[in-house]
VMD Tcl script that draws the C-alpha trace (Angstrom):
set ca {
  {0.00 0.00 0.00}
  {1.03 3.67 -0.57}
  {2.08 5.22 2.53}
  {0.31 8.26 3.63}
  {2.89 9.04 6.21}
  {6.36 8.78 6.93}
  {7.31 6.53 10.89}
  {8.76 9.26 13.10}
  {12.31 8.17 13.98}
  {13.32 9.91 18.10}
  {9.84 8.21 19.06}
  {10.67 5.32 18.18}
  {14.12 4.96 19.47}
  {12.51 6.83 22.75}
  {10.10 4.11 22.43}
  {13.15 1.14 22.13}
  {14.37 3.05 25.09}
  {11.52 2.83 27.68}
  {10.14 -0.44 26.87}
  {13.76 -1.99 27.16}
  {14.73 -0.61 30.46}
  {11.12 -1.34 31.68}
  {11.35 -4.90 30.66}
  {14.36 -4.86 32.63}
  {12.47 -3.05 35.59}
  {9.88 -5.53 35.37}
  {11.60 -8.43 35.34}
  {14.28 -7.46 38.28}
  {10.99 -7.11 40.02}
  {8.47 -9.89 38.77}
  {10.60 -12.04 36.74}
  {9.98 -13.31 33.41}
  {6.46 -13.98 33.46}
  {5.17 -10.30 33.77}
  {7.87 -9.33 31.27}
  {6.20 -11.89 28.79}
  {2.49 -10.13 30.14}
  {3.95 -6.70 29.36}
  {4.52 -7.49 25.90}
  {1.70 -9.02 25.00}
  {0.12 -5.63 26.68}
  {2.22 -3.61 23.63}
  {0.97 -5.90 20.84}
  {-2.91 -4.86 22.57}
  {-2.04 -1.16 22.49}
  {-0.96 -1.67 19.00}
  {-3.99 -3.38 17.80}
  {-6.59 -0.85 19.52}
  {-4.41 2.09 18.07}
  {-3.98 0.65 14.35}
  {-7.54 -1.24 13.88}
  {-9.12 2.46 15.89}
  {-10.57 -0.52 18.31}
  {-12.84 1.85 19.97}
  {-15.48 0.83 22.55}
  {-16.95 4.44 23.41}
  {-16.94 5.57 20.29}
  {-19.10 2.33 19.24}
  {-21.71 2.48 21.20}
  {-22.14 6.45 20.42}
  {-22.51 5.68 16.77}
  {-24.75 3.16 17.04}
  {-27.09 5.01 19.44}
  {-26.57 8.54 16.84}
  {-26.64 7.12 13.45}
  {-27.45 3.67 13.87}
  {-23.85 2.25 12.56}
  {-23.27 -1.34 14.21}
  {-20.10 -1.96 12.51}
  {-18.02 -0.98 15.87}
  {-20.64 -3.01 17.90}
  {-20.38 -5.97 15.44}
  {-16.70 -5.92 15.80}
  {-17.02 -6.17 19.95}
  {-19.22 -9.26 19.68}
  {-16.91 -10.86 17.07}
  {-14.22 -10.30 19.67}
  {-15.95 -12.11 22.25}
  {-17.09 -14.88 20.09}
  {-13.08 -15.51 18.87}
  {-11.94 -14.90 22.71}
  {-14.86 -17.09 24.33}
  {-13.76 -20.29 21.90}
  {-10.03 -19.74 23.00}
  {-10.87 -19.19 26.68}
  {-13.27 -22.39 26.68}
  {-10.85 -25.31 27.07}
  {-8.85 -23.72 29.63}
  {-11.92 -22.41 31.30}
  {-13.50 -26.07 31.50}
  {-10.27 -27.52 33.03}
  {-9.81 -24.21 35.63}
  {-6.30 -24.80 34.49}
  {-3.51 -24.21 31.78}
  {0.45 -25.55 31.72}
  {0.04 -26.19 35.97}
  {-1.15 -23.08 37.15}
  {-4.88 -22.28 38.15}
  {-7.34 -20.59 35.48}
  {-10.54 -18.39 36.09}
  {-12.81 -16.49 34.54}
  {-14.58 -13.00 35.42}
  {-17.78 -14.00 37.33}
  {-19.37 -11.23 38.65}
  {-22.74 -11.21 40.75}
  {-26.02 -9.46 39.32}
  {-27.02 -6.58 41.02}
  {-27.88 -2.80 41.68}
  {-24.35 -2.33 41.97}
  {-23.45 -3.76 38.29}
  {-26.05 -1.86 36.74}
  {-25.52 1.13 38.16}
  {-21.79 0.84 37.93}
  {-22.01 -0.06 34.11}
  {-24.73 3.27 33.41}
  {-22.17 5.66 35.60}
  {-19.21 4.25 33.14}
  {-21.48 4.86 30.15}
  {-22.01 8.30 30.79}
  {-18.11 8.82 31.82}
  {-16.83 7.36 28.62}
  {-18.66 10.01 26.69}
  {-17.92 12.79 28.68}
  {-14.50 10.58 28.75}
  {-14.13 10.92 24.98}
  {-13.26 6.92 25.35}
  {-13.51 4.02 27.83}
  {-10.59 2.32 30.12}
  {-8.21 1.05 27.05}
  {-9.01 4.02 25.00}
  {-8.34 6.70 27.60}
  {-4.77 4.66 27.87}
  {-3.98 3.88 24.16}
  {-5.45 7.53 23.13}
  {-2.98 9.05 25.75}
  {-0.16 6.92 24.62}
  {-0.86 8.19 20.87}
  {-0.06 11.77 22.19}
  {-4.01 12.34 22.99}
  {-2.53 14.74 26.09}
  {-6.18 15.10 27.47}
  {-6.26 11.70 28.75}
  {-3.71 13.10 31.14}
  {-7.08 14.28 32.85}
  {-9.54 11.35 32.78}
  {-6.61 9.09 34.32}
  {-6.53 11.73 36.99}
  {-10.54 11.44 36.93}
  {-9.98 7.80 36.67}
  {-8.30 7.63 39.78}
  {-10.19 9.76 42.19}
  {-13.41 8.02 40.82}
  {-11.72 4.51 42.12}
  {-11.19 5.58 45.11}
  {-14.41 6.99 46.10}
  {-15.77 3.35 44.37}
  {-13.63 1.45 47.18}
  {-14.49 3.59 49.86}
  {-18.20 3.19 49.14}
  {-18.33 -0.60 48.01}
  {-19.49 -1.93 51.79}
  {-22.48 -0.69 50.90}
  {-23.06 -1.44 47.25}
  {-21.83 -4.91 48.08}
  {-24.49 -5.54 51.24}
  {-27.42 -4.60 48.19}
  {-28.68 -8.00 47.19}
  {-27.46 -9.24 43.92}
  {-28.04 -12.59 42.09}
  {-25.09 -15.36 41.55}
  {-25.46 -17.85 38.27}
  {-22.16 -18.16 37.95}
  {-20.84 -19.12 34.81}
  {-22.69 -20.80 31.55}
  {-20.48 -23.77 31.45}
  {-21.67 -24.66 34.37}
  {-25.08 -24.36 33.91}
  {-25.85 -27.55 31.58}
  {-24.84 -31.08 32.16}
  {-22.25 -30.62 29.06}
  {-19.73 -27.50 28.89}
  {-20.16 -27.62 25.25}
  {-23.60 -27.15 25.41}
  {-23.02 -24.07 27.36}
  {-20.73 -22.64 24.61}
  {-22.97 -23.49 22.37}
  {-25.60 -21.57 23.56}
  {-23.28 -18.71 24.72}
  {-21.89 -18.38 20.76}
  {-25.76 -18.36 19.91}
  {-26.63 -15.35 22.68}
  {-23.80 -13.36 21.12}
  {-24.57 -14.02 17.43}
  {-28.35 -13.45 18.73}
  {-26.57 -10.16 19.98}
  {-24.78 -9.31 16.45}
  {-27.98 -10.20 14.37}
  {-29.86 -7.78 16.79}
  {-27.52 -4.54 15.90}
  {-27.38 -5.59 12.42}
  {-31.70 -5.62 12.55}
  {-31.22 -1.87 13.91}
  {-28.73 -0.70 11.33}
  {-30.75 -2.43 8.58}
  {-33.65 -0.61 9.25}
  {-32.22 2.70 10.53}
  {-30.01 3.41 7.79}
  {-31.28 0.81 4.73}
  {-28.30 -0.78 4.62}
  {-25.35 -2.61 6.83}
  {-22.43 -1.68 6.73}
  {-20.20 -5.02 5.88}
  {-17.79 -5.81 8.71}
  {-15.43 -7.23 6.70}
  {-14.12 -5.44 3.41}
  {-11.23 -4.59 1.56}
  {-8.99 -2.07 2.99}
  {-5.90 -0.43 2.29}
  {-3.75 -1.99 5.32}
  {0.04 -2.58 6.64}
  {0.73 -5.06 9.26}
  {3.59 -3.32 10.65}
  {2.29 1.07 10.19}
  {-1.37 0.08 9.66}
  {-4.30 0.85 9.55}
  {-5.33 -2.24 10.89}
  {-9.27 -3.57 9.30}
  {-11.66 -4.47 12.20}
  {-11.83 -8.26 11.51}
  {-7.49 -7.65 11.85}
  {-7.98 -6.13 15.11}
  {-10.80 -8.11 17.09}
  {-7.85 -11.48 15.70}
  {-5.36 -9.47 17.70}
  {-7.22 -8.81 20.44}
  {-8.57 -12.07 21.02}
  {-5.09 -14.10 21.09}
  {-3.67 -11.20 23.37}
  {-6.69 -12.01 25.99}
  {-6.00 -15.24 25.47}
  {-2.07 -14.85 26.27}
  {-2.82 -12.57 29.37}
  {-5.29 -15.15 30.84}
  {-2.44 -18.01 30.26}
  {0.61 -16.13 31.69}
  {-1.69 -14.07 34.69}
  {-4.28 -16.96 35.34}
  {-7.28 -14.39 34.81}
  {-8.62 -12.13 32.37}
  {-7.38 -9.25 30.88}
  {-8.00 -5.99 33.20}
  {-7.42 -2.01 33.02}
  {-9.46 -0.27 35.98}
  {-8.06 -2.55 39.40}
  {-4.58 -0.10 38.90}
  {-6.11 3.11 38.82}
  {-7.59 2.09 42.43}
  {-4.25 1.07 43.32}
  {-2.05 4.21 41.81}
  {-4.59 6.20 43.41}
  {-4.50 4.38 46.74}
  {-0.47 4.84 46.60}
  {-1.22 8.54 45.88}
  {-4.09 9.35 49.23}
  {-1.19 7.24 51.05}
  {1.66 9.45 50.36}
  {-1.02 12.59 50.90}
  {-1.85 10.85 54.46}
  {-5.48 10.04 53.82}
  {-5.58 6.33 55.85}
  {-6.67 4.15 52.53}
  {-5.50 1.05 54.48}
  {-8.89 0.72 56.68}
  {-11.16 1.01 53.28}
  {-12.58 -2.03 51.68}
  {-10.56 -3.05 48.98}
  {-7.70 -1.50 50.70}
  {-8.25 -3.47 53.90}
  {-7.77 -6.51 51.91}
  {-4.54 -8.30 52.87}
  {-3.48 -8.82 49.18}
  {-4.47 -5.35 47.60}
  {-2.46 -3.66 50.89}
  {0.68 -5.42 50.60}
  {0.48 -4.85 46.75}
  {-0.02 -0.56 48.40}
  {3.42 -1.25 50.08}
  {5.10 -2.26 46.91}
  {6.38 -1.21 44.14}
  {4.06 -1.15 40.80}
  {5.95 -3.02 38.50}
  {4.84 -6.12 40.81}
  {1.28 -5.48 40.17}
  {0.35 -7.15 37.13}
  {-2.51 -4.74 35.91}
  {-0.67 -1.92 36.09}
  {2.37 -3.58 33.96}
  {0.32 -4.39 31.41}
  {-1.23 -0.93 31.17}
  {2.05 0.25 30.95}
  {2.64 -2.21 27.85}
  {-0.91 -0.75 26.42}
  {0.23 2.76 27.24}
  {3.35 2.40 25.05}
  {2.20 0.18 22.16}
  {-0.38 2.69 21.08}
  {2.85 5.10 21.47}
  {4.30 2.66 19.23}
  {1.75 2.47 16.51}
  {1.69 5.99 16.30}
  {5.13 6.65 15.80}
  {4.79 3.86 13.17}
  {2.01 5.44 11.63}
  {3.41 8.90 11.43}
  {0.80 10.14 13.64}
  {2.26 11.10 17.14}
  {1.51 14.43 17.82}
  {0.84 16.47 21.36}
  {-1.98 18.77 22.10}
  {-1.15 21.97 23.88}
  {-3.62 21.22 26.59}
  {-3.81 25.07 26.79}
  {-5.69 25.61 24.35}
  {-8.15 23.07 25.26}
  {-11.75 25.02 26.70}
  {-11.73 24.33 30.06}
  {-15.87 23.26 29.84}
  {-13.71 20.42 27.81}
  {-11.24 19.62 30.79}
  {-13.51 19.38 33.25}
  {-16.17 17.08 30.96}
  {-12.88 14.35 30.52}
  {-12.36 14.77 34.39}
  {-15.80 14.04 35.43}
  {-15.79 11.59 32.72}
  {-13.18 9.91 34.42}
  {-14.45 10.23 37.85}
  {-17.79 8.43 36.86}
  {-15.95 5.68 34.75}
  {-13.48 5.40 37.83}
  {-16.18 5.06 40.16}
  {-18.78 2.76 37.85}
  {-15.70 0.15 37.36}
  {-15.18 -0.75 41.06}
  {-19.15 -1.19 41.56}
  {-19.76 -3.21 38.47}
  {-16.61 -4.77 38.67}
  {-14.66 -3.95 35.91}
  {-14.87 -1.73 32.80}
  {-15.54 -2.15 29.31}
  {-12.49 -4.42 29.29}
  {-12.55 -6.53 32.40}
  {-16.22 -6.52 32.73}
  {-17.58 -6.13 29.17}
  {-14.67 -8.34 27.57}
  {-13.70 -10.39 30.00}
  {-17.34 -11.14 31.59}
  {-19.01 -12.17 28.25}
  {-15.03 -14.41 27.24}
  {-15.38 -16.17 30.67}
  {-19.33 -16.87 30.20}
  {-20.50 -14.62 32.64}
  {-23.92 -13.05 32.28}
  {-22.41 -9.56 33.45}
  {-21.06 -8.83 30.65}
  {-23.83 -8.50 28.27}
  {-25.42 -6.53 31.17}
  {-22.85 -4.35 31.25}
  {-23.06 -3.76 28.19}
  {-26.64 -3.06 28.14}
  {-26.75 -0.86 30.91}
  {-23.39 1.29 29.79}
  {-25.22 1.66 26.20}
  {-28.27 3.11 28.54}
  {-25.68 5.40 30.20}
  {-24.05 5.76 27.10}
  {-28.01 7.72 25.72}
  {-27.41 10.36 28.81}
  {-24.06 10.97 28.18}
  {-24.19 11.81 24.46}
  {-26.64 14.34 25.45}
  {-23.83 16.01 27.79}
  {-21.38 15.79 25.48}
  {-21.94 19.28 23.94}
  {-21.91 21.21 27.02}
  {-17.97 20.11 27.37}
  {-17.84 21.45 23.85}
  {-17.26 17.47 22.85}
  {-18.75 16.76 19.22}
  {-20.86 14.13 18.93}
  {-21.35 12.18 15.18}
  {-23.08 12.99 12.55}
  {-24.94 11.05 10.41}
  {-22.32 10.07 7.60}
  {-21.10 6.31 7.68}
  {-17.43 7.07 8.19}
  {-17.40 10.18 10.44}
  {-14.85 12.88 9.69}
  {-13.56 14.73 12.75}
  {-11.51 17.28 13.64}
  {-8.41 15.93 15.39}
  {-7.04 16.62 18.25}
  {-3.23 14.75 17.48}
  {-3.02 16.51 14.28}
  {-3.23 20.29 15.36}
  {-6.38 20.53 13.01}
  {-6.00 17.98 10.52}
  {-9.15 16.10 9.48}
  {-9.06 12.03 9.95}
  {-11.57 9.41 11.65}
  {-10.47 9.33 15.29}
  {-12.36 6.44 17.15}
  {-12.26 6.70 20.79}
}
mol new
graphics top color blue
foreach p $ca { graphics top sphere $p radius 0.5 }
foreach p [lrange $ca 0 end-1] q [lrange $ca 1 end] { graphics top cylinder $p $q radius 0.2 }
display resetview
């Protein structure tokens, strides 16, 4: 393909830079394991950043103009991540260590958590993944939501006694539920091409027409663009990696509880007696160092492979956040707040919950998804009072982009 842009050289050697000497970090700390984690973390953040992965951004469109194609791209991701996670998930075990899924009860507090995240990731401008691999691809204002991000967590932990005594409803997960696993897959691959039909009925009927998922498309497999179909591949054997090498699911939000525990801690607020805090696990992980917390390594790894794929891609520039309104600041910081706060009562965010609930056959996901699509219809209506654009009715949406100093390209978030 014809290049559009030429790879930016000092990034990328900055880039060789960082990721070597964190490896190094990393595996001083961890040992070889989290280093293999990490990486897997920068082939995610390259993916989301090439294929424009975004999770906010779908549900906005398909709620504005009817466009399922980002929605249709989620559910093949689960479909492709569900069939890898299934033998490993039937065992409870891969290579002699321990394997388990995100099961998460149902309750007020998912619900509510996944609606409050719905509204944050569109005052957000993007979810938990996007607010990292934006940031990384020199997006400065997610410099804000992680700051958002983090108070939001820990007003979630310090309120969770009481969203956890509301009563809430256990099933557990679907391969569990029939006398065969494979009958439970079955059914679970049928309730999310049920789900993928569904948007596809909308689209259809909304806007005469649906817009094919797969198609040809200019793409590179080292600069990109990455198509959608490349992406949700990508994604799906990264999940897979992370659950083999961490013995659980992919996750974003659990280390913006814990950076912003370490933070009230050094400002003197007592963290240690709060719920999540209190736990003897989470607080020794608040005594040490981050590079041994597995969550937060890997959004490091996400963090610098969407660095990575814009450097590749030509596209790595900074935004002056100067001459950002400040209605605009203070929408992404709320944003955050309210995604910060909605993960820790629903249990995850759009990746941990959304992804990894509906990979390890757990009716929260869907729900989650449901319920942040609700929240999702509130907070496009907020949008424009943070002076935040919300899409028009054209198929591919031009907007005006932040990276490129008033260049006009599709920027999914």
């Amino acid at each position: 393909m014809e290049r559009k842009a030429r790879s930016q050289p000092l990034p990328l050697l900055l880039f060789v830079a960082i990721s070597s000497g964190l490896s190094l970090l990393v595996y001083q700390a961890s040992g070889t394991r989290l280093v293999l984690a990490f990486w897997v973390a920068v082939l995610l953040g390259l993916a989301l950043f090439h294929a424009k992965f975004g999770f906010a951004s779908g549900f906005r469109r398909f709620l504005l103009t009817g466009e399922s194609r980002l929605l249709r791209a989620h559910f093949l991701l689960f479909a492709l991540a569900a069939l890898l996670f299934f033998p490993f998930l039937k065992e409870g075990e891969a290579f002699g260590q321990a394997v388990q899924g995100f099961v998460v009860p149902l309750g007020i507090a998912l619900l509510l958590g996944a609606f409050l995240f719905g509204i944050g990731m569109q005052l957000g401008d993007g979810c938990a993944s996007g607010t990292l691999y934006h940031t990384g691809s020199g997006d400065t204002r997610g410099i804000l939501v992680l700051l958002g991000f983090m108070v939001g967590s820990l007003l979630g932990v310090y309120h969770l006694p009481f969203w956890q005594g509301l009563p809430a409803f256990a099933p557990g997960s679907a391969l569990d539920w029939f006398p065969s696993p494979y009958l439970g897959l079955l059914l679970w691959l049928g309730l999310i091409a049920a789900l993928y039909l569904g948007v596809s009925w909308v689209e259809r009927r909304r806007r005469g027409r649906v817009e094919p998922l797969l198609r040809r498309e200019a793409t590179h497999p080292l600069f990109g663009p990455w198509s959608l179909v490349g992406g949700a591949a990508v994604l799906a054997l990264g999940s897979l990696l992370l659950l083999l090498l961490q013995g659980r699911p992919w996750g974003v939000t659990a280390a913006f509880a814990l950076w912003g525990g370490k933070l009230a801690e050094a400002l003197g607020v007592p963290v240690l007696g709060w719920a999540l805090f209190h736990n003897p696990g989470f607080a020794q992980r608040l005594q040490e160092s981050v590079l041994k917390d597995a969550t937060s390594v890997t959004n490091f790894g996400l963090f610098l492979g969407a660095f990575l794929g814009a450097a590749l891609g030509g596209a790595l520039r900074f935004r002056d956040l100067r001459r950002i309104p400040w209605s605009t600041h203070l929408g992404v910081f709320l944003g955050g707040v309210l995604m910060g706060y909605g993960a820790r009562l629903a249990g995850g965010c759009n990746i941990g919950a959304y992804l990894g609930g509906t990979a390890s056959f757990s009716l929260h996901g869907p729900l989650w998804g449901l319920f942040a699509l609700l929240g999702t219809a509130l907070g496009v209506r907020l949008r424009p009072v943070c002076r935040l654009e919300n899409e028009g009715l054209a198929p591919e949406v031009a907007r005006q982009d932040l990276l490129q100093g008033g260049e006009a390209r599709d920027k999914v978030l």
